[in-house]
N, C-alpha and C positions, 0 to 999 in steps of 0.2 A: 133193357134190351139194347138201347144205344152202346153200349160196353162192346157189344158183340162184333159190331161193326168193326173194327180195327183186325178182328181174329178172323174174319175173310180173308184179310188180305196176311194176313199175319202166318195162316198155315201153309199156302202153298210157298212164301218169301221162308219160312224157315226150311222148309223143303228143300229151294232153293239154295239157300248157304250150305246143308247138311253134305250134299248130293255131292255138288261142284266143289266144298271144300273138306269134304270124309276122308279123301282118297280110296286107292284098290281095297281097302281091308270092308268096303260097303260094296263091293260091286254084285257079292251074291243076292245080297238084297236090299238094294237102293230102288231094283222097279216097284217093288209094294211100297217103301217107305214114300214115296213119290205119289203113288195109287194114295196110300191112305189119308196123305193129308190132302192130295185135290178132293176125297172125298169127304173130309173133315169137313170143308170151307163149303161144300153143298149140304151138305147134314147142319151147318150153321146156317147155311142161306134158307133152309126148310123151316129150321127154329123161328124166324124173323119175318117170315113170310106169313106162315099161321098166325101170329103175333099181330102181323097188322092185318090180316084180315078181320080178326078181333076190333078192329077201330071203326070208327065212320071214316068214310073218303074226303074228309076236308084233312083229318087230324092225323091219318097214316104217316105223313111225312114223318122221320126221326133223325138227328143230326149229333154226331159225337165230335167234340172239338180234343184237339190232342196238345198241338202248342203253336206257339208262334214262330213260323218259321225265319221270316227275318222279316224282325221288327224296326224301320229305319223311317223317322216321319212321319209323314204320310205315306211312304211302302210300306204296308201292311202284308205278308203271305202268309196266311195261318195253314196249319195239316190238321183239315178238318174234313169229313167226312158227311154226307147227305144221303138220305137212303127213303127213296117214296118210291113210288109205285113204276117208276121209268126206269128207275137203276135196280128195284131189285128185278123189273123183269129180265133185265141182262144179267145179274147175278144166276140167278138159276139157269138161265142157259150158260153162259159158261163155266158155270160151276159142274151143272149137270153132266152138258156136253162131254168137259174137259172129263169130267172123270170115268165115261164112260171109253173115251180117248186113251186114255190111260192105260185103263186094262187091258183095252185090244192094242195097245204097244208091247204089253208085255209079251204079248202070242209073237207079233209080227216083228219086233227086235229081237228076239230069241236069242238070236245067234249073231250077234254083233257084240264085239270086245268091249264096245262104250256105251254101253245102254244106260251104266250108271249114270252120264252125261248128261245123256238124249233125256231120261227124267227129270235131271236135274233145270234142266235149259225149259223144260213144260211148264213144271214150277214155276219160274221163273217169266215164264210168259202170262200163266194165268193170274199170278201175284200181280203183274204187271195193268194186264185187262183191268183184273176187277180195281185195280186203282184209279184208272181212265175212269172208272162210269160211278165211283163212289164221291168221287173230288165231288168238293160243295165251290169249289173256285177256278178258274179258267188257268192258272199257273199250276195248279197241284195235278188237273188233268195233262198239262203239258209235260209232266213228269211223266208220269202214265204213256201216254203217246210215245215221250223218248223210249220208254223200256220197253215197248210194246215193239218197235222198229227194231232196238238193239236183238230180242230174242227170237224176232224176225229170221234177222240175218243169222245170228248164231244157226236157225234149226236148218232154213234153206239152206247152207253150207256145212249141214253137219257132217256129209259124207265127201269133206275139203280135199279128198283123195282125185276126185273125179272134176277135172278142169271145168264140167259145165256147170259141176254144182256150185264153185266159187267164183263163176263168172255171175252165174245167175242170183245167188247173194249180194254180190256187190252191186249188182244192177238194181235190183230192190230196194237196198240200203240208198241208194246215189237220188232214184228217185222218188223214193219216198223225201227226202233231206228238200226236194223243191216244194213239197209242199208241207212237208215242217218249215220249212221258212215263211209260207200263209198264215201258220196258224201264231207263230212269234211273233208276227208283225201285226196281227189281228190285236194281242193279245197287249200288245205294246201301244195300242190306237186307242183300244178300251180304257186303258189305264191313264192316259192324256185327258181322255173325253168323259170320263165318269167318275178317275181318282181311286180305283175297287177293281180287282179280278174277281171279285163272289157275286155268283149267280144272281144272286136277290136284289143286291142293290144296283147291278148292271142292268136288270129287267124291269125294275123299277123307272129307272133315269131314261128308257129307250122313249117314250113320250115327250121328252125334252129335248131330244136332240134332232140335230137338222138328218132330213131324210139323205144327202148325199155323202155323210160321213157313216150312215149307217149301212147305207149301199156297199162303202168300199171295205167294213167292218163284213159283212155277209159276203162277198167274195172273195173277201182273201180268205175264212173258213172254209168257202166250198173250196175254193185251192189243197185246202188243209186236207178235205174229205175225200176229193180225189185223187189226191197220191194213195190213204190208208185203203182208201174202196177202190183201186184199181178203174176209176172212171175219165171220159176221155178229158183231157187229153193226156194224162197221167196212167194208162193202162197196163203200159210195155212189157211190167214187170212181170206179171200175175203166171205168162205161158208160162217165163222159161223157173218161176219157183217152181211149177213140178217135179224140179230136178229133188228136192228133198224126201226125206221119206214120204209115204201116204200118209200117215199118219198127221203129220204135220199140216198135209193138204187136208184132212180133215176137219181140223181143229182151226188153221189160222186162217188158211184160204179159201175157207167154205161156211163156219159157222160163227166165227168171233173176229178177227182183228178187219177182215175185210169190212166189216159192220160197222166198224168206230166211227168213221165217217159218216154213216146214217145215224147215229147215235149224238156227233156231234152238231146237225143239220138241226133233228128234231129238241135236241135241249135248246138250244139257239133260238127256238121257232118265235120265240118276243121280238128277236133283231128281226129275224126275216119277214114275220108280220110283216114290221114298220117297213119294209125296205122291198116292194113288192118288184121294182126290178130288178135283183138279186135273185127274189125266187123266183120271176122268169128264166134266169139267167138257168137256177139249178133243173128246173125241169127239161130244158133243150138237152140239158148235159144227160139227165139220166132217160131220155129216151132215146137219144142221140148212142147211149152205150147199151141202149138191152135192144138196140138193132145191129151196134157195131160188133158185140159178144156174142147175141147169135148167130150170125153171118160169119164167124170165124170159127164156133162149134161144131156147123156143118161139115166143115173142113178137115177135119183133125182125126187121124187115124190112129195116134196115139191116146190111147183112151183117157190120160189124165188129163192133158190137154184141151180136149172134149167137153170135160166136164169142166173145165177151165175158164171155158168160152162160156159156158153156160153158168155159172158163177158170176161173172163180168156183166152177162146179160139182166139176170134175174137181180140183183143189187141195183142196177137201173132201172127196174122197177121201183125199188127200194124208193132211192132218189128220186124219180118220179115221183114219185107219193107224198115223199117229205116237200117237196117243190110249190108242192098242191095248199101247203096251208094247212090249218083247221080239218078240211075236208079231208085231207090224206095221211096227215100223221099215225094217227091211230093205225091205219092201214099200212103204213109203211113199217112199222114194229110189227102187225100181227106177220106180216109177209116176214121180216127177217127171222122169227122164233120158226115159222112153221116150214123155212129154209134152212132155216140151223140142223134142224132133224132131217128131212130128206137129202137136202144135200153132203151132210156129213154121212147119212146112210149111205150113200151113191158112191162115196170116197171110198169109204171102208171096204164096199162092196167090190171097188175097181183094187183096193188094196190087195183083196182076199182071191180076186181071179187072178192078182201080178204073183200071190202065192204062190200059188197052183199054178204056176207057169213058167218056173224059173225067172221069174221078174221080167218076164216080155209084154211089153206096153204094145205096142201094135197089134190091133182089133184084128188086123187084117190075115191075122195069124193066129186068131181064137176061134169062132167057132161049134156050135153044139155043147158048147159047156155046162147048159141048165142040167143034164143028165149026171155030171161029174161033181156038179155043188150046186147041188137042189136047196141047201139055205140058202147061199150066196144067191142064188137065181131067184130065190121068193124075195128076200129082202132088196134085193136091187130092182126087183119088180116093182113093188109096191112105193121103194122112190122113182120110180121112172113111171108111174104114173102118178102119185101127187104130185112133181112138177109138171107134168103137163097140164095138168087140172084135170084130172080126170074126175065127173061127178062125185062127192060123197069124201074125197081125200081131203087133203089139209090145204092144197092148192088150190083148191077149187075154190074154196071159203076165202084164202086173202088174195089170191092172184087179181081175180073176179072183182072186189072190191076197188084195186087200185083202179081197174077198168072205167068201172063205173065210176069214179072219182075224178079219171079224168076225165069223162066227157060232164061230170058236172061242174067241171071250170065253167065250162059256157063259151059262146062264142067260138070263133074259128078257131082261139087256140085250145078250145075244148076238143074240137073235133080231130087236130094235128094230133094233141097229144092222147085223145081216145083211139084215133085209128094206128098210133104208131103201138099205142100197148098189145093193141088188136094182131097187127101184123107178128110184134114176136111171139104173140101166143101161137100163133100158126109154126113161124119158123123153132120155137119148141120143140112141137110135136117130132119134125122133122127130123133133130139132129140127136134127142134123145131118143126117137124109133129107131134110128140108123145104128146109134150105140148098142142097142138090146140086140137087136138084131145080130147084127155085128158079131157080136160076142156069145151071144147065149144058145142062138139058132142057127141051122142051116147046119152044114159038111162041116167037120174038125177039117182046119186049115194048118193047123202046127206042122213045125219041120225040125230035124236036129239042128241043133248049131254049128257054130264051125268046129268044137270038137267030136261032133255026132253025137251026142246029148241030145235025146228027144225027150219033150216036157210031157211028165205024167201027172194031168190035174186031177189035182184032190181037195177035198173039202175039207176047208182051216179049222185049228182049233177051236175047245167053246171059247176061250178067254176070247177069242176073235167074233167068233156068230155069237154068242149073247150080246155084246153091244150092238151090234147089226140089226137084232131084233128086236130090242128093245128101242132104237131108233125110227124100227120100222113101225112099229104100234104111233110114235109119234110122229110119224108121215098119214098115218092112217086117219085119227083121230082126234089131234094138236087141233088143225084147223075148227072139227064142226065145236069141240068143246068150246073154244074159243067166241063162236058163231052165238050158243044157244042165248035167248035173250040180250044178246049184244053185250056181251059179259064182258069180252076182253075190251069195246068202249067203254062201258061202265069204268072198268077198272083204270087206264089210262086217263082220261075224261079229265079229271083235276088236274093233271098236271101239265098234259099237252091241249088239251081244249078239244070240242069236236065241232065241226056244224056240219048238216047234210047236203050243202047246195042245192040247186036245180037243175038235175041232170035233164037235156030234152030228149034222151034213150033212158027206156026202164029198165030195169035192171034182168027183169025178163028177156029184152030183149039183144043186151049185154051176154046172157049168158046162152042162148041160144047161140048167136054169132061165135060167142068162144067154142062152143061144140063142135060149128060148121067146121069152122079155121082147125079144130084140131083132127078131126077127121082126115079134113083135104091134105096135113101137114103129115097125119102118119101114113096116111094111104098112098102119100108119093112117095115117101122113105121105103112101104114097103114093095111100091110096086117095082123099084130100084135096087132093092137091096134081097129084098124076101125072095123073089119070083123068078129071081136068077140067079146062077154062084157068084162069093164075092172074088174077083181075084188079088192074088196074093200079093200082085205088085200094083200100085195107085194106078189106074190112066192118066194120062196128061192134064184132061179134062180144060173144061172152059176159062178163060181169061179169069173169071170172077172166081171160080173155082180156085186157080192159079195164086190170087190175090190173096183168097182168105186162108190158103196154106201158109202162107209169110204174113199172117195177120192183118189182113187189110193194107201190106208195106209200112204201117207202122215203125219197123225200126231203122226200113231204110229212111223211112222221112224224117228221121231223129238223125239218125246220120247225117242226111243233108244238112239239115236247117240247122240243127245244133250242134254235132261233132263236128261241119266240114265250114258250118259257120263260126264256131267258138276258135278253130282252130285259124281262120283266118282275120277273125276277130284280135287273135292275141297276138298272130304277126304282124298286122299293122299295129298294134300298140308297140310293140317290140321297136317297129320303124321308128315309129312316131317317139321314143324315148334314146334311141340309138342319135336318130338324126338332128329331131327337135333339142327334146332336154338334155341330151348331154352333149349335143352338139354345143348351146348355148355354155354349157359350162367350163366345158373342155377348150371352146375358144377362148372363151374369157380367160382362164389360166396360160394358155397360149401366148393372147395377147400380152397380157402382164409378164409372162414370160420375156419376150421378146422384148419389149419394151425398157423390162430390167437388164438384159443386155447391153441394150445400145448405153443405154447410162453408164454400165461397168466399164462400156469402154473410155469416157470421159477419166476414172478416174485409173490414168497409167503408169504412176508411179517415177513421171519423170516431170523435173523441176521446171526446166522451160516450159513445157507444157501448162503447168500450173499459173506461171510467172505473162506465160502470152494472155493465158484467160482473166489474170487478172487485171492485166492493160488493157486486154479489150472492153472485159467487163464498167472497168473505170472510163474509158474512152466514152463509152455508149450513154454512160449517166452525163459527162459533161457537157454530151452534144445535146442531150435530150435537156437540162438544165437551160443552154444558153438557148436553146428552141423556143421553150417555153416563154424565156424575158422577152425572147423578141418579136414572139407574139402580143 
């Protein structure tokens, strides 16, 4: 079964070459050949997963080595492969995901001249992912990571036509690259301090090493994790990637590449054991961002963007979880798989209304839709309530957990970070009530456009509502199966560890509180939203209101501190080498200069001249001679 493992990655990378190097003569049909091998490498991931369910949970793990990458000393880099219970649960989600991704691209690129591309460029990301989570060594993942950022940027700028699409690519790309530089420099500390990028023996050596080299090994990772997870202070990027298809929001900025980062927190979890203020450090961070995402979802009247914030927000749960140790890991994977489905459901779903709408992203201009695409309206339902937690859905069973997880940290920063999980569960309700609403209920809001084009929505194809509903089943469902017997502990358990802390709130009373907050959260949204018309143009609205429509000023404070500070960072260096250093150099040749003058003029060419200096010259020797005797 170990064989297998290379042809995950192998099907969608040949995809990948076919697609991008076939040329036009595939364009009629590169979107199946694309389809069928992401679903090749799920059909493989099912073979292998059966396979080790067949085992006992010590011996599941399977490892396939391939060669040595560069064998130099003690540099050792092998392409080897690792496959237990933590990587293949990311294998079947993105294997899943992606392919269900896939099909509903074919509905929703339809009519795009480069679709052969846009497959090709999917390929190529999921080839990518599952490289990231199969690596058995911290360099072969940082391959991974690169390709994962490169097909990033390729998909958010697929539509290179539209100045915000390649603004907003490059801004991705630029800051992801600060925290690819965390994870190089991590990687390059490890390698100093232990002599091995591979997992086993790096985990191994973590008992031997001093806790404040391991401190600064587990921050520059979470660096690493916050650029790929969009967490603060590396967020920026996440709005304006909505500019790329839906699809893409689907798949990278909702179910898989934003995850890497929690993926790479939780493999780590031996460093960050050891290194417990490190993972203080991560849990500020991810409660810190699933307050600062929700409070910017509230805001967004562009419906991708909405769910954007909300993305931002629920991965800082994520984070939060992983921050927790032992007690939260588990809970931070079941939360990202049972986010994979609803959230990627939610994408498709805001895809399927941009359908039906001539691709108008403003909510504010939707309206009464559930009558117009009563699939789209069930299945975006059914995610808009698993992420709230609505009893009995898949949110309810991991949202719930982290909760209760963090208040069984203990102590006052139990309660910090229990009441902050608390509060976004509230501000949830809120901003994904405000969406549904928004969009699905109340008066059609629509207008023609500027060429008097009024939009007639209709409900998408199936190539588009089957993956929507079979999404929806796993917003539905994902969580409690996961729940029954504590199955999906059980199954993580070996790899990431568990233990239950001492929560001083029971989980009874955890999940009552979560009820309250979600009540209060939608009952404001609808008494705001519902209970009166929406208008078609924003109010001004409150300061904070104001704030969370430019993202908390997020990019102006980037501007400040870093554009307005790099920018005068590099003039004074500019001074400082204009005046300083080649001042120093430029006088000096100056001076030599000048100095080689004055000599040239000594020698003039005229014989007296010569005949005086050397009487003088002689004079001077004999006065100095008879000086000397007469001293």
């Amino acid at each position: 079964m170990e064989n297998l493992i290379a042809l995950l990655i192998a099907a969608p990378l040949l995809g990948a070459v076919v697609l991008l190097c076939g040329g036009r003569r595939l364009d009629a049909v590169g979107h199946w050949i694309g389809t069928a091998l992401a679903a090749t490498s799920f059909v493989i991931g099912i073979v292998l997963f059966a396979d080790m369910l067949g085992k006992n949970a010590e011996h599941r793990a399977i490892s396939q080595y391939l060669f040595s990458w560069i064998p130099v000393g003690s540099f050792q880099a092998d392409v080897s492969f690792q496959l237990d219970q933590l990587s293949m649960t990311f294998v079947l989600l993105i294997t899943g995901v992606g392919s269900l991704i896939h099909l509903y691209s074919v509905g929703y690129m339809e009519h795009d001249e480069r679709r052969r591309r846009f497959f090709g460029y999917l390929n190529l990301f999921l080839a990518a992912m599952l490289l990231l989570v199969l690596a058995d060594n911290y360099l072969l993942l940082y391959v991974g990571w690169e390709g994962v950022g490169l097909a990033s940027y390729l998909l958010i700028g697929f539509w290179q036509h539209k100045p915000s699409a390649a603004t907003a690519a490059k801004k991705a790309f630029l800051v992801n690259r600060v925290g690819d530089m965390g994870l190089s420099i991590a990687i390059m500390v490890m390698f100093t301090t232990f002599g091995t990028f591979a997992f086993g023996p790096v985990f191994d050596s973590v008992g031997k090493t001093g806790e404040g080299k391991l401190t600064a090994i587990g921050l520059l990772l979470l660096l690493a994790a916050c650029g790929k997870s969009a967490q603060v202070p590396l967020q920026s990027w996440l709005g304006d990637a909505m500019e790329g298809p839906t699809p893409v929001s689907a798949l990278i900025h909702a179910a898989t590449m934003v995850t890497a980062g929690v993926y790479l927190i939780v493999r780590s979890g031996a460093i960050f054991n050891a290194a417990p203020d490190a993972q203080l450090v991560v849990t500020v961070v991810g409660a810190v961002t699933l307050l600062f995402g929700a409070i910017v979802g509230c805001a967004k009247d562009d419906i991708k963007k909405a769910l954007a914030g909300s993305t931002m927000s629920q991965i800082g749960y994520m984070v939060l979880a992983a921050g927790l140790g032992p007690i939260g890991y588990v809970f931070a994977i079941m939360h990202l798989v049972t986010h994979g489905f609803f959230k990627a459901g939610l994408f498709l779903g805001a895809g399927s209304v941009m359908h039906g709408m001539n691709d108008e992203v403003d909510m504010r201009k939707y309206g009464g839709l559930r009558t117009y695409m009563p699939v789209t309206f069930v299945t975006f339902g059914l995610g808009y309530l698993a992420i709230i937690g609505f009893p009995g859905l898949s949110g309810f069973f991991s949202k719930d957990k982290i909760i209760e997880a963090a208040f069984a940290k203990g102590g006052t920063e139990g309660w910090i970070l229990g009441g902050a999980a608390l509060l976004g569960a509230a501000i949830t309700a809120f901003y994904m009530t405000r969406v549904m609403i928004m969009t699905f209920f109340g008066e059609k809001r629509w207008q023609p456009d500027t060429e008097g084009h009024e939009p007639h929505p209709h409900e998408s194809p199936r190539s588009m509502t089957i993956p929507m509903i079979v999404l929806a089943f796993g917003s539905v469902f994902a969580g409690g199966l996961f729940s029954i017997g504590d199955s999906f502990v059980h199954w993580l358990e070996p790899v990431t560890g568990h233990s239950e802390g001492n929560s001083p709130v029971s989980a009874l009373t955890v999940t009552l509180a979560t009820m309250v907050l979600l009540v209060v959260g939608a009952g404001i949204a609808y008494a705001q939203y519902g209970r009166r018309p929406v208008p078609v143009v924003a109010p001004r609205g409150s300061l904070l209101t104001r704030a969370a429509r430019r993202d908390l000023l997020q990019d102006d404070f980037n501007h400040v501190v870093l554009v307005r500070g790099g920018e005068h960072l590099t003039r004074s260096l500019v001074y400082v080498d204009h005046t300083l250093v080649d001042g120093v150099v430029n006088g000096t040749a100056a001076s030599m200069g000048g100095l080689s003058g004055r000599l040239r003029k000594l020698q003039n060419g005229y014989a007296r001249s010569y005949a005086v200096s050397m009487f003088g010259g002689a004079a001077i020797l004999i006065a100095a001679t008879l000086l000397m005797r007469a001293v």
